[in-house]
N, C-alpha and C positions, 0 to 999 in steps of 0.2 A: 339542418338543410331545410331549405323553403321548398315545401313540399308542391306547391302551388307551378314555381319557376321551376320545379326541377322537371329534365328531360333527357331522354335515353334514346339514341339512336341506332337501331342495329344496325352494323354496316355486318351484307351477309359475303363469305366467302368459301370459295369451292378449290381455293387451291393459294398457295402462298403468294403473300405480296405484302407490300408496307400497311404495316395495323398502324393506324395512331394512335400517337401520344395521349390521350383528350379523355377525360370523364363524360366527354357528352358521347363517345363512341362508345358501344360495347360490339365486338369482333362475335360473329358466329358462324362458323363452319356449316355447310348444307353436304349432304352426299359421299361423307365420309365414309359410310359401310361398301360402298362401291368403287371410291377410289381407293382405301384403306392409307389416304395420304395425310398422318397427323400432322394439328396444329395445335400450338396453345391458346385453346382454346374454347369457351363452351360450343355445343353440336346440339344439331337438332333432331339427336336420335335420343334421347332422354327422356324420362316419364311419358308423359301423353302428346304420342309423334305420328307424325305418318311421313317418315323418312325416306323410306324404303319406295317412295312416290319421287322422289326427287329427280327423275328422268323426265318425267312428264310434266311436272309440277313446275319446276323450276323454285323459286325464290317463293312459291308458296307453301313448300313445307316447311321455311322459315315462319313464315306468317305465322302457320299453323300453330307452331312450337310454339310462339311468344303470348299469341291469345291463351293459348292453354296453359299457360306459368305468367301470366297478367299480373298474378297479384304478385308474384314474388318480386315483382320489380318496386321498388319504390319513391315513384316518380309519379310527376299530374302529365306528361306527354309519353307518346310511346310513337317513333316515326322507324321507318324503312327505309336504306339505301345500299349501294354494292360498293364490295371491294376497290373498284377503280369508279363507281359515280359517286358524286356526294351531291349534294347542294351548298352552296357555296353564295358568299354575295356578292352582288352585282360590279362588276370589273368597270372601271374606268380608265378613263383613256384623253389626254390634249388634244384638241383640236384647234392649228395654228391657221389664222387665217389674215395674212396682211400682216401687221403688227400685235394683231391682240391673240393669246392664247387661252384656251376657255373648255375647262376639264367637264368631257360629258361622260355619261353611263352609256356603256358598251350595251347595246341591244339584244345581242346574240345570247339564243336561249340556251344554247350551251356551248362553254369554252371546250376546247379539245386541246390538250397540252402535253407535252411530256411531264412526270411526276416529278414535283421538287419539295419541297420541307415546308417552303412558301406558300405554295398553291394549297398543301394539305392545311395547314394551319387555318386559311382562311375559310375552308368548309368546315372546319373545328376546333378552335380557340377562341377564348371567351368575349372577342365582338361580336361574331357570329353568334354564337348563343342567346347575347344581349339582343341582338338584331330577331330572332328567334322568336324571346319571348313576348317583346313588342309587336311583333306579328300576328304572333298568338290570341294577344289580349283582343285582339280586333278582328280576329277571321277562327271558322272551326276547322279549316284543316290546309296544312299545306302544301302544294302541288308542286312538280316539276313547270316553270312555260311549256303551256300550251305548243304542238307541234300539228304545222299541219299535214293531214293523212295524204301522204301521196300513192299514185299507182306507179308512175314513172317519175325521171325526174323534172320535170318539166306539165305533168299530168295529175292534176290533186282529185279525189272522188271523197266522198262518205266515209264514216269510221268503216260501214258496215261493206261499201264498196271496195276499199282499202285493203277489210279481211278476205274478203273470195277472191281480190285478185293475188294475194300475195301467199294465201293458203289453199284450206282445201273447199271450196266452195260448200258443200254437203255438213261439215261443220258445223259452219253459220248456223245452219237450219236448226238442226239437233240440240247447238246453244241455246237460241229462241226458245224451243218447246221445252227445254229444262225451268227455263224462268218463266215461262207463263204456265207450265204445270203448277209452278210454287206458288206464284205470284198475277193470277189470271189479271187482277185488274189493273196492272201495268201493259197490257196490249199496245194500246193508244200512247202509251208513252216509248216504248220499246222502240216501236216501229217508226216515229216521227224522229226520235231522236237520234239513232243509227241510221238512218235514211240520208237525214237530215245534216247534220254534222258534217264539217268538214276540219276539226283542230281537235287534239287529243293530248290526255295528260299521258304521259307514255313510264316505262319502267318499273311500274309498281310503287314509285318510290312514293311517300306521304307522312305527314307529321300530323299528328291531332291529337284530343286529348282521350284520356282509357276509357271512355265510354263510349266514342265514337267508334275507336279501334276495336272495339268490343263487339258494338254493336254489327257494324260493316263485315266481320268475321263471321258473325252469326247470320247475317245475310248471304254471303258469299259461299260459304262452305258447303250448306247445302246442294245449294246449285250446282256445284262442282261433282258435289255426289250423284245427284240426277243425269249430270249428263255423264260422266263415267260409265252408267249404265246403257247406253245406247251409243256411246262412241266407240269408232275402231280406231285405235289407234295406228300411226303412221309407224308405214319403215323406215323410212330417212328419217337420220337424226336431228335437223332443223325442226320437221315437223313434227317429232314426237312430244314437244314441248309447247302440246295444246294448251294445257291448263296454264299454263305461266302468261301465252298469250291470249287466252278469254279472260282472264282477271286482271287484265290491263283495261278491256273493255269495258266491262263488268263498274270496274271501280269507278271509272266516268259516269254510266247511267246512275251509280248509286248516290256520288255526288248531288247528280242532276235531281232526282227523284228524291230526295231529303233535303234538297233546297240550300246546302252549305253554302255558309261564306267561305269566298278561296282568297288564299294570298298565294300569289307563285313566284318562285325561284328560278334563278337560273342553276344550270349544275354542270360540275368541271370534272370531265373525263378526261382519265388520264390512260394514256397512250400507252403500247404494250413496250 
C-alpha cells in the first residue's frame, strides 16, 4: 500500500443503514451502550473512549475514539463523515440552450437524494479517491461547501449570531471563556471572526492528514473539557447536543487561526 495515497474515512453511525462497499470507508457505531442496538461493526466504546458522552457529544466521541487509536490506522489521511452524508463529487448536469447543449457543474453544496448504489458509489469508489488524493496533494484539509449561517429563511447573521438565535444564548458565552481561558491570545481573533462571518463549514465532516487530525484533537478537546465545567446542560433533547454543535464552530476558527489551505466538497445526503 502507498502509504502516502492511502486514506480512511469514518463514516460514523448510530443506528443501521447501508454501510458501503469501499476500502476508503470504515463503518463505526457511536452510542451503542445506550441504544444496545448491535452493528457489525468497530464502536467507540473501546480502549481509550468517552462513549458514554455521546448524548451530548454527538459525532465527537467518534472523533475522540479515532485520535486516540491514530496510530492503529494505517493510513497518511484520516477524514470524518456520517452515515447518510458523505462527500461526494461535484454532480453535473446539460444545459440545453437553443441548439447547443453544454454540460455544467451543479453548484448546489449539497445534493439531497433518495440512497441508491450510484449516488453511494460516487462518494466512495476509486474516482473519488483519485479525485481525493489530488486534492490532498494541493490543500491541508478538506471541508464540506461552505453554508451560509442563517437566522431565518430568508435572514443570514454571523456564525456567532446564528448560534444565540438558534440555541441558548448563555452558551455562546461560556464557549468564549473556555477558549480564551486556554487560549487568551486568540481574543482578537475569536471575536472578529464569529462576529464577523457569515459562511460555515457545517457537520463536523473533514479530510486531512494524521498530524493535522491530531493536532486539531489536541486543540479541541480541551476546550470541550473547559467548558463542560461551567455548562448546564439542556433538557430538550435537540439542545442537549451542545458539544457536537460547538465543535462544528470550533473547527472553522481552528481552520482560520492555523491558516489551512481548504479544498471543499460538495456532499450528498441521502434521504430517510
Amino acid at each position: 500500500m502507498n502509504y502516502e495515497n492511502s486514506i480512511s474515512i469514518f463514516s460514523i453511525f448510530h443506528k443501521p443503514y447501508e454501510v458501503p462497499k469501499s476500502n476508503l470507508i470504515i463503518p463505526l457505531q457511536v452510542g451503542k451502550h445506550l441504544s444496545k442496538i448491535e452493528m457489525s461493526m468497530a464502536s467507540d466504546n473501546t480502549g481509550d473512549h468517552i462513549a458514554e458522552k455521546n448524548g451530548t457529544h454527538s459525532e465527537l466521541t467518534a472523533l475522540y475514539w479515532i485520535w486516540k487509536h491514530l496510530d492503529n490506522f494505517d493510513c497518511g489521511f484520516i477524514g470524518l463523515c456520517h452515515y447518510r452524508r458523505y462527500f461526494t463529487l461535484p454532480r453535473t448536469y446539460v444545459h440545453k440552450k437553443f441548439l447547443r447543449s453544454e454540460l455544467k457543474i451543479d453548484p448546489r453544496p449539497i445534493y439531497s437524494e433518495r440512497f441508491s448504489e450510484s449516488a453511494l458509489n460516487q462518494a466512495t469508489g476509486a474516482e473519488f479517491k483519485a479525485h481525493l488524493i489530488a486534492l490532498l496533494k494541493n490543500s491541508d484539509i478538506i471541508l464540506p461547501c461552505s453554508l451560509p449561517t442563517m437566522l431565518t429563511d430568508k435572514i443570514a447573521g454571523s456564525i456567532k449570531e446564528q448560534y444565540i438565535y438558534h440555541h441558548i444564548k448563555e452558551d455562546w458565552y461560556l464557549m468564549r471563556d473556555a477558549v480564551l481561558k486556554l487560549h487568551p491570545n486568540l481574543t482578537e481573533q475569536f471575536d472578529s471572526y464569529f462576529d464577523q462571518t457569515n459562511q460555515m463549514y457545517c457537520f463536523n465532516m473533514f479530510i486531512s492528514n494524521k498530524q493535522i487530525f491530531s493536532d486539531y484533537c489536541s486543540w479541541l478537546f480541551p476546550i470541550i473539557s473547559e467548558l463542560e465545567k461551567t455548562v448546564k446542560v439542556s433538557e430538550y433533547p435537540y439542545q442537549r447536543r451542545i458539544f457536537g454543535f460547538f465543535s462544528e464552530r470550533l473547527l472553522n476558527l481552528y481552520v482560520k487561526i492555523k491558516n489551512l489551505k481548504i479544498a471543499e466538497l460538495p456532499v450528498v445526503f441521502f434521504e430517510s
